[in-house]
N, C-alpha and C positions, 0 to 999 in steps of 0.2 A: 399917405394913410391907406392907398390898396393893401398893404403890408396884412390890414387888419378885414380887409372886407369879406374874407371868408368866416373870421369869426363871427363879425357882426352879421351877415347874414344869416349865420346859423342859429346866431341869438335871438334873432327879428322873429324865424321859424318857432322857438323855443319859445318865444312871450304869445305869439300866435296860441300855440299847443295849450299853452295855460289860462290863453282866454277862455277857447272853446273850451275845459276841462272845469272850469267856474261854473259855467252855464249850462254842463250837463244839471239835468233833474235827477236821474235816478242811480243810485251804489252801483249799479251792474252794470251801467256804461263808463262809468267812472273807473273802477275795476277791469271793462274789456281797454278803455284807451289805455291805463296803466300799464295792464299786462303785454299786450302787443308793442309798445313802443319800445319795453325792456327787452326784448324777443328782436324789435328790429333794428333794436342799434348795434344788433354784434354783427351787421351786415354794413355798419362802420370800417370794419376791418376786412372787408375786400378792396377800399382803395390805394393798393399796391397795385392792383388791374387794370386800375383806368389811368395812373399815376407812370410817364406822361402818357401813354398811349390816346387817352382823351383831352385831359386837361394836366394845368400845374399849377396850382392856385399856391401863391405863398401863402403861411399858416403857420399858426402857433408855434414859438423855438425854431420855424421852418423845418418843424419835422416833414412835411409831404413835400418835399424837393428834396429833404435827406435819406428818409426813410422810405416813404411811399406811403406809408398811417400818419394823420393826424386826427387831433382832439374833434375836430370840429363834424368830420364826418359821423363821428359817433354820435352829436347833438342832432343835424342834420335826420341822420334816420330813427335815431327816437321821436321827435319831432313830428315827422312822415307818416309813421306807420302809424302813428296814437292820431292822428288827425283822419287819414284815412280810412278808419275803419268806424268814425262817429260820425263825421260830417254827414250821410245819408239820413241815419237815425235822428241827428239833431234838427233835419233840417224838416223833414215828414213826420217826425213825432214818430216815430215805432219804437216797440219793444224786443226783446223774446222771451221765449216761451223752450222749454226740452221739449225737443222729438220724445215722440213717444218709444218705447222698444220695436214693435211693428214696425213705423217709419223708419228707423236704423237698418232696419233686415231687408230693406228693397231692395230689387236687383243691381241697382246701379249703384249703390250704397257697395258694393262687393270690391268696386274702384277706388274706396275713398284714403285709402292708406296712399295710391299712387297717382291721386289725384292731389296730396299735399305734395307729394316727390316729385310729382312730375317738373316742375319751373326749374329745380338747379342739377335735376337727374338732367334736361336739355340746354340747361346754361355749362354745362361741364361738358358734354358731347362738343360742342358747339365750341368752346373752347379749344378743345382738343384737335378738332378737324378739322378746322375752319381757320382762315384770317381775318375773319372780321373783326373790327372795334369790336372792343369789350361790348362799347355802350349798343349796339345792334345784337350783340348774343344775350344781352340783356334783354332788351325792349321783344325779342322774340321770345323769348322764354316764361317771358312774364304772359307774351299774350294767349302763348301756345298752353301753358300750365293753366290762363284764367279759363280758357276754353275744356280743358281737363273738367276744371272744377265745376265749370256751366252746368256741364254733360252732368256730372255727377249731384250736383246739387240745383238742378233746373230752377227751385223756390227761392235762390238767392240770386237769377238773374238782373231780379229790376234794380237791386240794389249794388249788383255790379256795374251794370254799367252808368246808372244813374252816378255813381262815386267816381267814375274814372271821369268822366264830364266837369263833377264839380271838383275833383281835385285839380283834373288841367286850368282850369276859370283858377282856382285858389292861385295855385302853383306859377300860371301865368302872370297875372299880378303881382306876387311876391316877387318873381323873374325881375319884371320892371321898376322891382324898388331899386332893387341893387343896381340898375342901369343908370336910374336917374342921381345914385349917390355917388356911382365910379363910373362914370364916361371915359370907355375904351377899354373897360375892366374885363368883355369879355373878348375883345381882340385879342389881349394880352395873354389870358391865360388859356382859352378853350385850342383844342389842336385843330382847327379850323381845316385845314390843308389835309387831316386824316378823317377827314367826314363830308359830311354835304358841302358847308361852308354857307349852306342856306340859312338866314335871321330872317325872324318875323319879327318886328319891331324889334330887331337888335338883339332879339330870343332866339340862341341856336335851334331850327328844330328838332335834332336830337335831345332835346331836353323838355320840350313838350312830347313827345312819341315817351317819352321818357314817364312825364306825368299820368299821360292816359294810361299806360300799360300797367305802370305801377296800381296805381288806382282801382282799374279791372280788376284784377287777381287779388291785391291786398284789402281791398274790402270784406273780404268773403272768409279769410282766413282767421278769423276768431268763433264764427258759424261751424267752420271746420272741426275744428280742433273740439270743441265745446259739445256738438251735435244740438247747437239750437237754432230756431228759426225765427223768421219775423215775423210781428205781428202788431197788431195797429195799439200806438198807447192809449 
């Protein structure tokens, strides 16, 4: 049955995503989880990168051992990214509100175009130059673009990092469902041997540095795009 544990993990993610998605109270958060989750799951189709360099998870048709894409990645980061950008909001009760025009025009605001570029403008350098695992050009990029975005949007700090916190807590428990359902399932598939090979309870750390960093940076990025800010519901 490992045959299928990459789906069903991504399914467990996905029943996840629509719990928290019930339980929103208001259209605009319901609307921000929607819209960023469609936005994150075309970053589904970067696992040709990690595919094996990280991992080789049998999967659906066994397209990611054929191809390098499967189905499941793309459930995966919809999933992800619509969880991490409410968990904060749902958890503190906040809202937003539009900046005003004024607040838009601050000096630091002059960076916000290259403060969204920045995470895959240095995930692509990093690529380019470097040997490392994907999943470290990754986890840097993420952390280096969340700190971009810090800089430039200093009012969305609490709830940066407050998210990278609770996504690693979410993300780590989720981790150890799939451990207690497939015992050896991550011997099996993660590339152990091209990374630390360090497990926290059986949880590669690459995969938590993985949650925090993601979490960081992608909390922020519907604040981004939007020009709105929090504020107490």
């Amino acid at each position: 049955m490992q045959q299928y544990a990459w789906l069903v993990w991504s399914v467990l993610l996905l029943a996840i995503w629509g719990l928290v998605y019930l339980s929103l109270r208001s259209k605009e958060s319901k609307k921000e989880m929607v819209v960023v989750s469609l936005w994150t799951s075309l970053f589904g189709f970067t696992e040709p990168l990690f595919v094996p360099e990280y991992w080789a998870p049998p999967s659906l048709f066994d397209l990611a051992l054929r191809t390098g894409f499967d189905i499941e990645s793309i459930i995966f980061a919809f999933a992800a990214g619509g969880l991490v950008v409410v968990l904060y909001e749902q958890i503190f009760r906040t809202a937003h509100e539009k900046m005003s025009v004024t607040a838009q025009h601050a000096p630091r605001h002059r960076y916000h175009l290259w403060a969204i570029l920045s995470a895959p403008i240095i995930f692509v350098l990093l690529e380019l130059t470097t040997k490392l695992n994907p999943i470290y050009t990754s986890e840097i990029a993420l952390v280096l673009g969340g700190l971009f975005a810090w800089y430039c949007r200093p009012d969305l700090k609490k709830k940066m990092v407050a998210s990278a916190f609770l996504f690693l807590g979410l993300y780590f428990f989720y981790f150890l469902t799939l451990i207690a359902i497939y015992p050896g399932y991550v011997e099996r598939v993660w590339n152990l041997a091209a990374i630390s090979g360090i497990l926290i309870l059986s949880v590669p750390l690459e995969e938590l540095m993985f949650a925090f960093s993601f979490g960081f940076l992608w909390s922020s990025i519907y604040e981004h795009f939007t020009w709105r800010k929090i504020k107490r519901d």
